[in-house]
C-alpha positions as CSV (number, residue, x, y, z in Angstrom):
1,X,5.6,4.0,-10.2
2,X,8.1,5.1,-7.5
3,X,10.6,5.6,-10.0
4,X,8.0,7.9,-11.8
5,X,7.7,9.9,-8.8
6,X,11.6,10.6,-8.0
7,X,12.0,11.8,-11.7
8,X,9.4,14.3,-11.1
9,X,10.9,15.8,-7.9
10,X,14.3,15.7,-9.7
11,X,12.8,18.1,-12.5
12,X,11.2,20.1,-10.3
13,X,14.2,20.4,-8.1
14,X,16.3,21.6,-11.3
15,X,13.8,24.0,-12.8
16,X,13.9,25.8,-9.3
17,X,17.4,25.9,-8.9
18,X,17.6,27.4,-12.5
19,X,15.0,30.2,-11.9
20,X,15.5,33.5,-10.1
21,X,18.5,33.0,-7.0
22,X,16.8,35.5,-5.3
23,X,14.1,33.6,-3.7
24,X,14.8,31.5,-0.7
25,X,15.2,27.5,-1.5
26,X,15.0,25.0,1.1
27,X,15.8,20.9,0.9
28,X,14.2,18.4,3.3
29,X,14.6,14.9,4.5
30,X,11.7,14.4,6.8
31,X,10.8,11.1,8.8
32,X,8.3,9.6,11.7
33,X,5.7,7.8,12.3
34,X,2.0,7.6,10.7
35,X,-1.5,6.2,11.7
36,X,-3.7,5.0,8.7
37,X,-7.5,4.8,8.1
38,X,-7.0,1.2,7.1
39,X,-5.8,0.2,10.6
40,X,-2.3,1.1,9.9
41,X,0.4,2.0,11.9
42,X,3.9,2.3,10.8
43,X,6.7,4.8,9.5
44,X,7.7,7.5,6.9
45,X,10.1,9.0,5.2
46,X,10.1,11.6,2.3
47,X,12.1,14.4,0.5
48,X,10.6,17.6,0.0
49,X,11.8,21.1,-1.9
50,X,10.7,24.7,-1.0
51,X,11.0,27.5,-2.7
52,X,9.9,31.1,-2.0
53,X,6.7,32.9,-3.7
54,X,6.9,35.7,-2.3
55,X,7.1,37.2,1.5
56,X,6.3,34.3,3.8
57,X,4.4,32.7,1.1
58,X,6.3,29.2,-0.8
59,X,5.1,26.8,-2.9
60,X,6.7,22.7,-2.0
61,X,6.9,19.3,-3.8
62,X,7.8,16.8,-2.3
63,X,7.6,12.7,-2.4
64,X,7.4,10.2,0.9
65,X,7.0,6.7,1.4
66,X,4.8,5.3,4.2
67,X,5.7,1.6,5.9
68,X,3.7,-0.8,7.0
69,X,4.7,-2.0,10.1
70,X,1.6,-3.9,12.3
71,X,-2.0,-2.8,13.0
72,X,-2.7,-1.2,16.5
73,X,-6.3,-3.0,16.9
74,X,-7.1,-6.8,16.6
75,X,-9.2,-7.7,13.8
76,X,-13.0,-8.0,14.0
77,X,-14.6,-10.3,11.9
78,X,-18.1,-9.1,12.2
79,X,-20.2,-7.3,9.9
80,X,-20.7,-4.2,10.0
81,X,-19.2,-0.6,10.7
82,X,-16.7,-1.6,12.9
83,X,-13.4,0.0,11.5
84,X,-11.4,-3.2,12.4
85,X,-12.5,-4.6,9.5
86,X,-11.2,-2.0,7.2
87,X,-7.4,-3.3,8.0
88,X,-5.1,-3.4,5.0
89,X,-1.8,-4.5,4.8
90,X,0.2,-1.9,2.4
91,X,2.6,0.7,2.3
92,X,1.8,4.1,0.4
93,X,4.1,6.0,-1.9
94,X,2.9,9.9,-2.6
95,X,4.0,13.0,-4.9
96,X,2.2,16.6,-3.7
97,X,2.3,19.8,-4.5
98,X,2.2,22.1,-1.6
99,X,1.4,25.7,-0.8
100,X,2.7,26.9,2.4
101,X,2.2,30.1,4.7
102,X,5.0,30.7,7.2
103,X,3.8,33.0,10.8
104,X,6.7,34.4,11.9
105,X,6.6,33.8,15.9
106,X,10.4,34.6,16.9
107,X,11.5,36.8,14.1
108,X,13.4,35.0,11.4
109,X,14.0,31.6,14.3
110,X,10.8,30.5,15.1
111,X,7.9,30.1,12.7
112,X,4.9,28.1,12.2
113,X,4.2,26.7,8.6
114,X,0.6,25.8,7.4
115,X,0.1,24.3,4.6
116,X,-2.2,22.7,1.7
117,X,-2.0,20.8,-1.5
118,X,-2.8,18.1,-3.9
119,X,-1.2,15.1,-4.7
120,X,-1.3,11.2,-6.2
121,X,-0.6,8.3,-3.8
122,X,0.3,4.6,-4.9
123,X,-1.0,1.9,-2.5
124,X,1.3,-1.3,-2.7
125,X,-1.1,-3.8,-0.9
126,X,0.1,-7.1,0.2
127,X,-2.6,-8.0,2.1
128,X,-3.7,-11.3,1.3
129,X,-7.3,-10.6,1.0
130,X,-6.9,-7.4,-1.5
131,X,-3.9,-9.5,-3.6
132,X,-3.6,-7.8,-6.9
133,X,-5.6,-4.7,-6.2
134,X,-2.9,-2.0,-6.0
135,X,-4.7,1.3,-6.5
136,X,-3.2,5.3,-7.5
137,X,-5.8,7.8,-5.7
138,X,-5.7,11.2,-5.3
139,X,-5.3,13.2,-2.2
140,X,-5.9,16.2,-0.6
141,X,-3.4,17.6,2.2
142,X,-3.5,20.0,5.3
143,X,0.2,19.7,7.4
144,X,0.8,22.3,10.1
145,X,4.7,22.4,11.4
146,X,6.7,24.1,13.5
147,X,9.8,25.9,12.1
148,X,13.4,26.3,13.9
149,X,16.1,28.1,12.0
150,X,19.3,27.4,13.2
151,X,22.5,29.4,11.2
152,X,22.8,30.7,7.7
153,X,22.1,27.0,6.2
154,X,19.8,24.6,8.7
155,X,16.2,24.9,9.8
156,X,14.6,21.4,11.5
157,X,10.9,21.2,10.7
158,X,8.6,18.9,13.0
159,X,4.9,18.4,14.6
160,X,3.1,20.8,16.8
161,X,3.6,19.0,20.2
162,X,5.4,15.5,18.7
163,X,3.2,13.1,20.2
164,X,-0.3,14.7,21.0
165,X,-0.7,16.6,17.8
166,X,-0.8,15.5,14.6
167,X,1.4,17.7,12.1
168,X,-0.3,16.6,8.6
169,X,-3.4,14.7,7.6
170,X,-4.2,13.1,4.2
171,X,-7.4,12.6,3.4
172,X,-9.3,11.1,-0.2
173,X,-12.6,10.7,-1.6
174,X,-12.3,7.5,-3.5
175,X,-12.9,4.4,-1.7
176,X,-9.6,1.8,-1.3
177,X,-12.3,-1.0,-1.4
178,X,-11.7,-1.9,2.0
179,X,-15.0,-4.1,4.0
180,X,-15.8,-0.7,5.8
181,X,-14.8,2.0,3.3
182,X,-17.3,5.3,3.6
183,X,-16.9,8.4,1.7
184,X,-14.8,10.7,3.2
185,X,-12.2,9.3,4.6
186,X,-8.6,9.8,5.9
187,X,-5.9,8.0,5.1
188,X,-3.1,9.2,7.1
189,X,-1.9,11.1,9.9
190,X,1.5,11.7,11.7
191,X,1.6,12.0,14.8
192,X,5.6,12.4,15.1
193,X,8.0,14.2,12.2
194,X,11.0,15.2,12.8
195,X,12.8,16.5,9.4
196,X,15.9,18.7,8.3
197,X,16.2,21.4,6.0
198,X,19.0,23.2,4.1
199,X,19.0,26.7,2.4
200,X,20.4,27.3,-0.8
């Protein structure tokens, strides 16, 4: 499945690069730290490409891999909606398609992006009580980021305030099959991104 995933970003990669050089293309690596619906708390990285539509208007595809590294709350053995008991141990590998709006706030330095898309996410779960029940779900996706250009060539994208604000939320309408699981739910959200661009 992961494999799946990097030959599709390569092939979208190189049918953008082919098409018209006129339009702005930009290559990210991006990494942080994420906080999951299933009690999850842990880090990401991902690799994303850009390309201009038209104006401030560019369309994104990109693939990340989230990592499990410990749950912030103890677990809670008793019945009901308590969302302790929706912890599962996994890490989550994702493909989107993005649209993207960038509001120029310091000319052509400073921008905020908003954004929206799609995707397909591959839950890897280890945790002992959901053995063999690896899942592909779809996803919706909202991000917000801030923009900093910096020369001809680099650009560092990263979350509204770091820490207090989240810069992208992921959220599905089919259940993991967790003890808790209600209908919506979110799966992720990153509460600290830091990433690097380049311009072609």
């Amino acid at each position: 499945m992961k494999r799946i995933f990097i030959i599709l970003f390569a092939v979208l990669c190189s049918a953008s690069l082919n098409a018209q050089q006129s339009k702005e293309s930009i290559a990210y690596i991006n990494g942080g730290a994420y906080l999951g619906s299933h009690n999850n708390l842990g880090a990401y990285m991902g690799l994303e490409y850009d390309r201009q539509l038209k104006g401030n208007w560019y369309w994104g595809a990109r693939i990340s891999g989230t990592y499990y590294l410990g749950s912030p709350m103890s677990y809670d053995a008793q019945p009901g909606m308590n969302p302790y008991n929706n912890t599962i141990d996994q890490n989550i590998y994702k493909a989107d398609a993005m649209m993207y709006y960038r509001i120029p706030i310091v000319k052509d330095v400073v921008k905020l992006r908003a954004g929206a898309g799609i995707g397909l996410g591959y839950h890897d779960i280890f945790d002992r009580k959901y053995t063999e029940k690896d899942k592909v779900i779809p996803y919706l996706n909202a991000s917000l980021n801030w923009i900093v250009r910096c020369g001809k060539h680099l650009e560092f994208v990263f979350s509204p305030a770091l820490v207090i604000c989240p810069s992208e939320f992921d959220w599905s309408f089919v259940q993991l099959g967790g003890d808790t699981d209600i209908n919506p739910w979110l799966t992720n959200f990153y509460g600290l991104s830091l990433g690097i661009g380049y311009h072609f």
